[in-house]
C-alpha positions as CSV (number, residue, x, y, z in Angstrom):
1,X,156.5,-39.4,55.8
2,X,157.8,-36.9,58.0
3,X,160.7,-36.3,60.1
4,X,160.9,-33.9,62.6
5,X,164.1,-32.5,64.0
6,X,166.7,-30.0,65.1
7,X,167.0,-27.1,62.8
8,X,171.3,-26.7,61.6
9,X,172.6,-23.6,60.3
10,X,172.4,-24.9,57.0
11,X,168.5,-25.3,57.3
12,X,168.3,-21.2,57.2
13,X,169.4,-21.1,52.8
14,X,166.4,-23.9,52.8
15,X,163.2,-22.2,54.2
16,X,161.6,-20.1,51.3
17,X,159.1,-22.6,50.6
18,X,157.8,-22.3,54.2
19,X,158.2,-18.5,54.5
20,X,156.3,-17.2,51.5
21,X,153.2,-17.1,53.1
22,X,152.0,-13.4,54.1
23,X,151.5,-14.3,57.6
24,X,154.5,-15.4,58.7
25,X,157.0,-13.2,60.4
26,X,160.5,-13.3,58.9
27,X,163.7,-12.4,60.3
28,X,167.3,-11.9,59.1
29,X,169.8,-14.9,58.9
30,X,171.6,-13.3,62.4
31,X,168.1,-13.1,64.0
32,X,167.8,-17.2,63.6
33,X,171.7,-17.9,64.1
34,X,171.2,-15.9,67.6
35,X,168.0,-18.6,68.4
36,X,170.2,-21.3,67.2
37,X,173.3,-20.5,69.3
38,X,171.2,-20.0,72.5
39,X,168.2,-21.9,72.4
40,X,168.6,-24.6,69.7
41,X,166.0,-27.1,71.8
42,X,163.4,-25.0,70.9
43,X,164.2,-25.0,66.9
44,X,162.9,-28.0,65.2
45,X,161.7,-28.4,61.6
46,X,159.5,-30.8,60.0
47,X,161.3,-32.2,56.9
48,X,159.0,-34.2,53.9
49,X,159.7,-36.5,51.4
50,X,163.2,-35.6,50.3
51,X,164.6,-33.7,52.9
52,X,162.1,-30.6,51.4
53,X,161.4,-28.4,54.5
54,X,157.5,-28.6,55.6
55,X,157.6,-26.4,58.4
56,X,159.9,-24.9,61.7
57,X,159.1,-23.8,65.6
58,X,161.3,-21.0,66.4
59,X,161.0,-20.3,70.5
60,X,162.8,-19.2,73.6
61,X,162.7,-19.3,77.3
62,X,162.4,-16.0,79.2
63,X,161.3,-14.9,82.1
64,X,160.1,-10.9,82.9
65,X,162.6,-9.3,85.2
66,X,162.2,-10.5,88.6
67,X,159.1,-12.3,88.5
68,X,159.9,-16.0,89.1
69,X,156.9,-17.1,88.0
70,X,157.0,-15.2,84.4
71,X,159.5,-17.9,83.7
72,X,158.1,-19.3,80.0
73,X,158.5,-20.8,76.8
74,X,157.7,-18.5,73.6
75,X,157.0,-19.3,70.2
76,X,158.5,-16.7,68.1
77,X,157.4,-18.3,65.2
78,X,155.7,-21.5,64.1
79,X,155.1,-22.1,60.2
80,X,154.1,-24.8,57.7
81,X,154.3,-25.1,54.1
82,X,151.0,-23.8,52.5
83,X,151.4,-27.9,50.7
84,X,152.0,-29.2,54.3
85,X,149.0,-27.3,55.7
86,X,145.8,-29.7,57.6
87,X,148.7,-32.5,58.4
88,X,149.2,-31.8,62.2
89,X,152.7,-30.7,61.4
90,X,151.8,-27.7,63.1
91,X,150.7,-29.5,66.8
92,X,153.6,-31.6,66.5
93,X,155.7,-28.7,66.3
94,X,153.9,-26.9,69.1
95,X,154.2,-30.0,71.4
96,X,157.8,-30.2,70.6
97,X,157.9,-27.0,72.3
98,X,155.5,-27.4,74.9
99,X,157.5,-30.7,76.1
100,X,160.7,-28.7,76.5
101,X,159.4,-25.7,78.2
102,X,157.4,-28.1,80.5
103,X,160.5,-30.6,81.2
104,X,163.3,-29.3,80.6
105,X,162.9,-25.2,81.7
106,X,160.0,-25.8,84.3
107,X,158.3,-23.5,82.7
108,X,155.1,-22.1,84.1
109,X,153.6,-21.2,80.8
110,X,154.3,-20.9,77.4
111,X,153.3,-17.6,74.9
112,X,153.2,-16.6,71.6
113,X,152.1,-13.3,69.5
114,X,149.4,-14.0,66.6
115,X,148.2,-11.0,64.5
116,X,144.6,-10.1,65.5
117,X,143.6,-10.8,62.2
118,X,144.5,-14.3,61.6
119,X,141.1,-16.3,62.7
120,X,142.8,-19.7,61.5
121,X,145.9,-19.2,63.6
122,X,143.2,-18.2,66.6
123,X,141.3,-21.5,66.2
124,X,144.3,-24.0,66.3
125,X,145.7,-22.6,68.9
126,X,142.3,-22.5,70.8
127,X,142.3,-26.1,70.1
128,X,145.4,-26.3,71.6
129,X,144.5,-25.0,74.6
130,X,145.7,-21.3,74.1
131,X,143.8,-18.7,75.6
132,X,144.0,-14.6,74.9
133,X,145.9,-13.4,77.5
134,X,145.4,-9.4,76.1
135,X,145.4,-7.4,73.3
136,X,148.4,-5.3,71.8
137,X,147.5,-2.5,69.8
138,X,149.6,-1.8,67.2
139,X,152.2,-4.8,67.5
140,X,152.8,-5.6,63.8
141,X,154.8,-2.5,62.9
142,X,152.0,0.0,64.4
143,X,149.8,-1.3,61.5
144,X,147.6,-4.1,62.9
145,X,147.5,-5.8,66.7
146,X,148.4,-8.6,68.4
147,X,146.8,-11.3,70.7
148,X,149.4,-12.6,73.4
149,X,147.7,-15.8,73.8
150,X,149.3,-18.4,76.1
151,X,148.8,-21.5,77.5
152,X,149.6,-22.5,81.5
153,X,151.5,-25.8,82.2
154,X,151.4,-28.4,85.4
155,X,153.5,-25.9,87.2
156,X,151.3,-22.9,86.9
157,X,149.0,-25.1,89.2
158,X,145.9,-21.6,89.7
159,X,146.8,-20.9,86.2
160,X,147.6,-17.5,87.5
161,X,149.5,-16.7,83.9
162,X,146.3,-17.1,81.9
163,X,144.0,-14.6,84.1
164,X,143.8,-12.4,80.9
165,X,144.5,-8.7,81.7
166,X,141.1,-6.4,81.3
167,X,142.5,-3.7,78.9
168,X,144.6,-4.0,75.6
169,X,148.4,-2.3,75.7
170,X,150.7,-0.9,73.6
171,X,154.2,-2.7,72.8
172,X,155.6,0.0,75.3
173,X,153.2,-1.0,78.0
174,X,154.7,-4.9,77.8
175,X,156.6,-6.7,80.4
């Protein structure tokens, strides 16, 4: 069975199981502590039998400069076990984070960064109901680039945030 719930502090000495996979983005201990401090409703992790960790939604809300209705959720990083894989852990972690940018921040959309390259991650979150917003060439430390795919909510009611932009940018071309 599985439990999901807020990620502590002490979570962070416990994730190496879910972050050995070469696709997932990881970050310093201050990086996640900085997440934790200001947004800990979008942290959650998936726990398994045990207590083991299965998996963990890092996200934010954020808005671009003074465009009210750039207001978002963004998943900075969602990742499952390579054991936990095909369970749904994944949606349920997504939903979390979906339901709290929806509910509690209003949000008009929510966002995420997924290397070009990773066809699986492109699938589920097609499934989802993620769509490519554009292309960011050389994202992934100028090596390989990036689909900004999002996903509008109730309040983005002519899904305005979802038009996707006609030409790929560069990081320095972002909002």
């Amino acid at each position: 069975m599985t439990t999901l719930r807020p990620i502590e502090a002490a979570d962070l000495f416990r994730f190496n199981n879910v972050n050995l996979d070469p696709l997932t983005e990881t970050y310093n201990v201050s990086f996640y502590l900085q997440y934790l401090g200001r947004w800990p409703e979008y942290c959650q992790m998936a726990l398994g039998p045990h207590g083991r960790p299965m998996g963990y939604i890092l996200g934010k809300s954020e808005t671009f400069g003074n465009q009210p209705e750039s207001w978002h959720g963004h998943v900075t990083a969602v990742t499952v076990a390579p054991e936990a894989r095909r369970l749904g852990l994944a949606t349920q972690l997504m939903s979390l984070l979906e339901h709290t940018s929806e509910h509690v921040d209003k949000c008009f959309f929510v966002d995420l960064f997924v290397r070009a390259s990773n066809k699986v991650a492109h699938d589920m979150y097609r499934g989802l109901g993620y769509s490519i917003y554009r292309q960011i060439i050389g994202y992934y430390s100028g090596e390989e680039d990036a689909y900004d795919m999002r996903r509008a909510l109730p309040r983005d009611v002519d899904k305005k945030s979802i038009v996707p932009l006609p030409q790929p940018v560069y990081p320095n071309e972002m909002d």
